[in-house]
N, C-alpha and C positions, 0 to 999 in steps of 0.2 A: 444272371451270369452273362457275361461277354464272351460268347462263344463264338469260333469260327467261324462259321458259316454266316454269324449278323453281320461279322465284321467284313468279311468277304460281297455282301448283295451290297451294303451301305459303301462298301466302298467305287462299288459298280457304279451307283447312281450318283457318286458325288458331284454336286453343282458349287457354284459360285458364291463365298457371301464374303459379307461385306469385317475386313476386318481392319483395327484402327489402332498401327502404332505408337509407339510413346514419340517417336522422331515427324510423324504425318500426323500428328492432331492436329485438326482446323481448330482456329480459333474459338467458336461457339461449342467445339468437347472441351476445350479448358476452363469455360466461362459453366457451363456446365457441371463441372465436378465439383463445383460449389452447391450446387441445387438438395433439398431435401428429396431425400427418399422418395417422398409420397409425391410430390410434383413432377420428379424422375417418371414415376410409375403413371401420373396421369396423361401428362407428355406424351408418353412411349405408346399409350392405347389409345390417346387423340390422332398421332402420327399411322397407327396400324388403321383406324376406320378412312385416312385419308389415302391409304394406300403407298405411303410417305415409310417403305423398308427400311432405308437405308439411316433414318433420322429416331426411326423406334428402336433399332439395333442398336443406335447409340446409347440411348437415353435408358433400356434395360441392361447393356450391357457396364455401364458406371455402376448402376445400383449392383447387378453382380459381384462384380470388382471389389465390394464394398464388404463382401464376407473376411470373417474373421470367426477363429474360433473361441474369440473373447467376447465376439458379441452377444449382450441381451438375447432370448431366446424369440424373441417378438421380432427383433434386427433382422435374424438369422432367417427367418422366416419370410421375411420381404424378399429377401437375397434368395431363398427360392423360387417364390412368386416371380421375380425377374425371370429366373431362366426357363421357367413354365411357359412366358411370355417368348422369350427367344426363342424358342422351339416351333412355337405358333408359327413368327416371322420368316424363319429358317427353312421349315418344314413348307407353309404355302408359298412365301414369296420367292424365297432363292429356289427350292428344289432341291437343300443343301442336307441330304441323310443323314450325314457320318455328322455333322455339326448338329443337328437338331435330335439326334441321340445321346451324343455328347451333354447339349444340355440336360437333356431329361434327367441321365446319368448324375448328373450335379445336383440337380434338384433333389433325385433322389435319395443322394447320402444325408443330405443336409436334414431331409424329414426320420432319416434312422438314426441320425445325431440327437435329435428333437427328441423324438418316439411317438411322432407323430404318423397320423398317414392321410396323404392328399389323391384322391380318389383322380382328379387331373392328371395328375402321373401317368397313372395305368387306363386311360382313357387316351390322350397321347401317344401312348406307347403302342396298345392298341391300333391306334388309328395309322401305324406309321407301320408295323408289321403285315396289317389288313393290305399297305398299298401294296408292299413290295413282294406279296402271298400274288396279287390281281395280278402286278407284273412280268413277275418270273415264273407263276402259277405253282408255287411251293407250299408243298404241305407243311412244312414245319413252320412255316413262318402265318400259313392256317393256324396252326394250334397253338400258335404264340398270342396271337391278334385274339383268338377264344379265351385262352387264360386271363388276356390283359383285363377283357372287356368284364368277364364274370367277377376278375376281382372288385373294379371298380363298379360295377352293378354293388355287391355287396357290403362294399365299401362306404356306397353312398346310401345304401339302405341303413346303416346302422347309426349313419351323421342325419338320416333324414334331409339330404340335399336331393329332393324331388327334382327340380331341373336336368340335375347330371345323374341321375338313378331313369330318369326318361332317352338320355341321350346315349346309358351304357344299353339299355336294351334293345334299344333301335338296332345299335350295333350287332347286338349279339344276335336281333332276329337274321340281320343282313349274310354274316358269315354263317351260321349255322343253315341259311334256305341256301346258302351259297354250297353250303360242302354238304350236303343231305344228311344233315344232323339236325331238323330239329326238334328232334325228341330230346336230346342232350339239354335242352335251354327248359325244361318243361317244370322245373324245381324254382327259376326264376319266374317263366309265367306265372305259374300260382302264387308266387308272392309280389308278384306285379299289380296282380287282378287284386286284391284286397285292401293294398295301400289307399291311403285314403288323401288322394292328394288336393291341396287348398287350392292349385293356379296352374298356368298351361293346359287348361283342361282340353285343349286342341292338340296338343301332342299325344297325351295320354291316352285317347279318341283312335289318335289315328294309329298310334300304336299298338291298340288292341284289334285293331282291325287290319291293320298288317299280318300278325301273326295269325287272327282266325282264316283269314284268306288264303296265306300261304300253307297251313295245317292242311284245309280244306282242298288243293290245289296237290297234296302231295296222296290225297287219298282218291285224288279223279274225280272228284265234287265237282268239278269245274263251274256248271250254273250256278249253286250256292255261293262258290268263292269268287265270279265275276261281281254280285248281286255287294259282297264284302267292299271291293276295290271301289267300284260304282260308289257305295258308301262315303268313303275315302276321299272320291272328290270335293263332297261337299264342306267336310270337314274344317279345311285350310282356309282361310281368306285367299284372295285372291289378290296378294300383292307380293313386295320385294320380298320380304322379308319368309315369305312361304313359299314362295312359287317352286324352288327347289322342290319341295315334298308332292307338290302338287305336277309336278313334269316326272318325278320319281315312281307315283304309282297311275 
């Protein structure tokens, strides 16, 4: 639900994005709305790793545009996919809340149209309550960012999408050692530790050593849970693509 008070923090942080009239279309968005879908789509995520906003916003923002509630159910679905992606762009590059909510919001009818559910959603959602929870230091927007992440935890546990079933728990260790809940998360550890996952076996690693450290860390274990972290470092390669995890613990 759109309540109040989201509407109210989201509107506090509102930044700048990029939007693109029917009267100010540059010439390559007209040449553009001829392009297929998927090309739309490859475009838009070739443009986001260049760091290139303002050309991905475009290129997801047509495929959006492109919703209909006549479309094929597969269509329809791309058209969510896009504003999953716009939220990314919206949410890291502009800074822009109330529009990278907005799209979530979009995406999200489209999959209750479906009857589908895209664990992304509430991973997003998640991640965009969690910030404005760190900023404004709001509890509610705490138990929003918990909700999100546990749903999409379970969500991807049932699709078996191990990557984003690693990346909702991350989360969930993060906000619950953050709010001294993490007992609360103790139904997902146990069903964390037993999955039996095929790849990323470096995340999964490090995530279980996350949570034992910080368990270990709230019970005044302290040498044990140093001896954890220590662990931790070796875990990660030592490049771009990790260094994040690796300056994190």
């Amino acid at each position: 639900m759109r309540t109040l008070i989201i509407n109210i923090l989201l509107f506090l942080f509102c930044g700048f994005a990029l939007e693109v009239s029917s009267s100010e279309q540059p010439s390559f968005y007209r040449r553009w709305m001829d392009l297929p879908t998927e090309r739309l789509m490859e475009m838009g995520r070739q443009y986001e790793r260049r760091s290139m906003a303002d050309s991905a916003i475009v290129c997801y923002t047509i495929v959006a545009n492109r919703y209909d509630k006549r479309l094929p159910a597969e269509d329809k679905r791309r058209c969510a996919d896009a504003y999953i992606n716009m939220w990314s762009v919206y949410f890291l590059a502009y800074l822009d809340y109330p529009k990278s909510y907005e799209c979530l919001s979009k995406a999200q009818d489209i999959c209750q149209e479906l009857h589908i559910e895209i664990a992304r959603i509430d991973l997003d959602q998640g991640g965009m309550y969690g910030t404005i929870a760190d900023i404004c230091h709001d509890s509610v927007m705490d138990r929003r960012a918990m909700e999100a992440f546990r749903k999409a935890f379970w969500a991807t546990h049932r699709n078996a999408e191990h990557e984003n079933m690693s990346v909702a728990f991350a989360n969930l260790i993060d906000r619950a050692y953050r709010t001294h809940s993490l007992d609360s998360i103790a139904r997902e550890w146990k069903e964390y530790s037993r999955v039996k996952f095929d790849k990323d076996q470096e995340y999964v690693t490090y995530n279980k050593l996350m949570y034992t450290a910080l368990a270990l860390t709230e019970k005044k274990r302290y040498a044990e849970a140093l001896r954890q972290f220590e662990q931790q470092l070796t875990v990660m390669p030592r490049d771009s693509r990790h260094l994040r995890y690796v300056c994190q613990t």
